[in-house]
N, C-alpha and C positions, 0 to 999 in steps of 0.2 A: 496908260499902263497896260491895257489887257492889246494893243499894238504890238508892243513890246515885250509883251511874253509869250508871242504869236511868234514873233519874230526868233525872237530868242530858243524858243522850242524849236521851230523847223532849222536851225544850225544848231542843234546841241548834237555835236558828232561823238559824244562821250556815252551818250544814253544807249541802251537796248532797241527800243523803238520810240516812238513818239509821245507816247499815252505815259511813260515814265518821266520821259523829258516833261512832260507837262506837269506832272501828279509833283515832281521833286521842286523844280524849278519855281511855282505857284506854292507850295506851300514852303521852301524855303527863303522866299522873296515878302514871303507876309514873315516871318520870324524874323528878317536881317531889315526890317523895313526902319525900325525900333533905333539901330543902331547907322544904318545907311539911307540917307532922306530919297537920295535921287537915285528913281528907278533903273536908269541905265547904268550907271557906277552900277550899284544893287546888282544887277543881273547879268555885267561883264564879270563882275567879281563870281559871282557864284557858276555861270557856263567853267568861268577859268579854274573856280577851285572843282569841279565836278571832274574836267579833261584832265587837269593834272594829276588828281590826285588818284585818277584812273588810272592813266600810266603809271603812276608808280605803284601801283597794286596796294594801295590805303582807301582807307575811305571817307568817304568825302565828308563825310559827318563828323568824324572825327578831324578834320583839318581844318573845318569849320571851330570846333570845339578850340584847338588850338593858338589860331587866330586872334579869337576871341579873348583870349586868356591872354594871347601876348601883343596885342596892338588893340584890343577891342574895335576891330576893324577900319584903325585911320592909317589909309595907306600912307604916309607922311610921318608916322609915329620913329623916334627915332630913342634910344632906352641909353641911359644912366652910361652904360660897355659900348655905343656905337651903332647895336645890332639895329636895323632898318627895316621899315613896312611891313605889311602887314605881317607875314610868319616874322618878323626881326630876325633878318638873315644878317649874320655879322659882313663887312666887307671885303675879308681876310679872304672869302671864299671866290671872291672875284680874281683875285690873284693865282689861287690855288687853280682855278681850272683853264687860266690864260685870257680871262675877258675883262683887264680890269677897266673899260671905259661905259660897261655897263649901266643899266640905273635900277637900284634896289626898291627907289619909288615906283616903276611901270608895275603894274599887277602880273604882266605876263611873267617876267623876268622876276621877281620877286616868287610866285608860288611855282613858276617851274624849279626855282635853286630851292625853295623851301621844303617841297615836298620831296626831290631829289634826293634833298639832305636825311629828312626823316626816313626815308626809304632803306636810305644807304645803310644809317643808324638800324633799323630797325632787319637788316638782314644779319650787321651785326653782330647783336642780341640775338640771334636764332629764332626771330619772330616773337621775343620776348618784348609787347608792348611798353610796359611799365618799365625798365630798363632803356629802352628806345628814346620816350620822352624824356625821361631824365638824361640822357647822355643829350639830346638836341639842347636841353637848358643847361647842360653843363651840370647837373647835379647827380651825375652818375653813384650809386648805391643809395641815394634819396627818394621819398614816395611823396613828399609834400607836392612839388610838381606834376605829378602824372596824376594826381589827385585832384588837381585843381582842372585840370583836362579833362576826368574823368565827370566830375561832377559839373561842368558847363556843357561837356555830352548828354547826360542824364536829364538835365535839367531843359536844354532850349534845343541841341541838336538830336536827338536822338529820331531815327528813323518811324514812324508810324506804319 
């Protein structure tokens, strides 16, 4: 493990400097260990949600939170409507932006549409968070949603 988060630190091109990449990635890889057994899945997943979720001006904590709530991190999860991996990105959105031969399972491909999508959502709403998640789960004027994202933030992501 600690190979591996050696590794993983000195390519985290998403972080400030190194000593963040370290401080986040180690204490996030012990909180998702619960939910993801193997180290490497564990810390592709987490480099990829820290890069993306970078780019899209969100934060990683809360996509974490997300995630959580909506796949409870099995990238394979596939819901009741279709929507796929981990953020369950519907597949309608492959078509809408010309890629449909995609795969909604790849982690890369999955949280760059996912957080793209919340992003989009969330400029929106005029940076109205709780508005944002409800429209990403389709329950736009509803808070039960962003409530449940709220409170798995609170609860296991929340930054230290």
């Amino acid at each position: 493990m600690r190979s591996l988060l050696i590794e993983a630190i000195q390519s985290a091109d998403s972080f400030d400097d190194r000593f963040d990449a370290e401080v986040w990635l180690t204490d996030m890889s012990q909180r998702l260990s619960r939910k993801v057994a193997d180290p490497e899945e564990r810390l592709l997943i987490l480099k990829t949600v820290h890069y993306e979720a970078t780019r899209a001006d969100l934060p990683p904590e809360m996509v974490l939170a997300l995630i959580e709530v909506e796949s409870n991190f099995d990238r394979f999860a596939i819901s009741y409507a279709g929507a796929r991996g981990l953020m369950q990105v519907m597949p309608f959105w492959l078509d809408e932006i010309g890629r449909p031969d995609d795969d909604l399972f790849d982690i890369h491909t999955n949280l760059r549409m996912g957080c793209t999508i919340l992003s989009l959502y969330l400029k929106r709403e005029n940076g109205d968070r709780t508005r944002a998640l409800a429209r990403y789960n389709g329950s736009v004027g509803k808070t039960w949603y962003p409530q449940r994202i709220y409170r798995a933030l609170s609860k296991r992501w929340y930054r230290q």
